[in-house]
N, C-alpha and C positions, 0 to 999 in steps of 0.2 A: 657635136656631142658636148655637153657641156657641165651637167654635173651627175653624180653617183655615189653611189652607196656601201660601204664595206661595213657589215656588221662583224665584230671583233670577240673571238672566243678564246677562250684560256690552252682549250683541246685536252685528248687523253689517250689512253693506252687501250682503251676499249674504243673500237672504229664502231658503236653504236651510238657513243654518248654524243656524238655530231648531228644525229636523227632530228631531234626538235630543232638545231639551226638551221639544218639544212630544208626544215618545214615552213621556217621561217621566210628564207632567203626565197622560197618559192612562195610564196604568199604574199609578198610583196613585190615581185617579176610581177604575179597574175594582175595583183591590181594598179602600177606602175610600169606597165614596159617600157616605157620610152625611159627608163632609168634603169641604166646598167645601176647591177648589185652583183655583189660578190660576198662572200662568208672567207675569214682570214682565222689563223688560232696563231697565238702569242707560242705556242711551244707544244712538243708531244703530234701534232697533227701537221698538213699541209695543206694549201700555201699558209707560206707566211706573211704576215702583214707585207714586212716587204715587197717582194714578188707581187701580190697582188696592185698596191701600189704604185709598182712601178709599170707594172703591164695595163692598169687604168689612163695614165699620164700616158703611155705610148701610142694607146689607142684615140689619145685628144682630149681627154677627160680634162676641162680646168677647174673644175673643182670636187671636194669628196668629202664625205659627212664620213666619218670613225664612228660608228655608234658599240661603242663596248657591252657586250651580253656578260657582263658581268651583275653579280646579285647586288654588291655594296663596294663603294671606293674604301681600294688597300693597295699596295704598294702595286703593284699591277697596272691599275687604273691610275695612281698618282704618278711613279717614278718608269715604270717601264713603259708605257703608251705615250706618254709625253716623248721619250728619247727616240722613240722610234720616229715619231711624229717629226721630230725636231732631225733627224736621218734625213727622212723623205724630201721637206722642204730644203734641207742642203744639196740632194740629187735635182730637187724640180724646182726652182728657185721662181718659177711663174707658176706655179700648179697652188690652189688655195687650197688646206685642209685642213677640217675642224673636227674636234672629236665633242660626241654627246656625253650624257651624263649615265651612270649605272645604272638598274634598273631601279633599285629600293627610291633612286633622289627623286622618280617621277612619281606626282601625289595619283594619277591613276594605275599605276601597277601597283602602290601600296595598299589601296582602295580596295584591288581586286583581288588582292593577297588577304585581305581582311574578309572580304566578301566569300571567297572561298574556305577560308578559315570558319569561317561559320554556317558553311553547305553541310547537310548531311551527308553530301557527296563524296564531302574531299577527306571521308574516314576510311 
């Protein structure tokens, strides 16, 4: 096994608002199996980035894409996903992991933000 996927949520106090990540995390099983994926939340929900992390690395994982479901980079995405990050590689010091960028920084989710924004649909 060799690399994997933890898309990274903020979490909350209502156990529904996990529903679209966890549509996620399966939507990309269905068209990627051979790539373990996991869903993590920074706080309020479980697991935690940690924990997932560390149970990726134990299972042989040597490497892990961080993709943060966060809307726009703020302290979350800048100071606290870094230190966690910077955690993990102090526990797995041969384990490689990289975190992606928010959603707004990618020019196609802003596209289809826009393109939705302009559906009659999305009223």
């Amino acid at each position: 096994m060799d690399d994997a996927v933890i898309f990274f949520c903020h979490g909350s106090r209502d156990a529904r608002w996990r529903e679209p990540f966890d549509a996620i995390v399966r939507a990309f099983a269905d068209r990627y199996p051979a790539t373990p994926v996991r869903l993590a939340f920074l706080e309020l929900m479980s697991p935690g980035l940690d924990a997932v992390i560390d149970e990726m690395a134990g299972a042989g994982v040597h490497a892990i894409r961080v993709l943060p479901l966060f809307l726009a980079p703020g302290a979350h995405t800048r100071q606290d996903l870094p230190a966690l990050i910077a955690a993990a590689r102090a526990r797995w010091p041969n384990l490689r992991i990289d975190s992606g960028t928010t959603l707004t920084e990618v020019a196609a989710i802003r596209e289809a933000i826009v393109a939705w924004a302009a559906d009659d649909n999305s009223r």
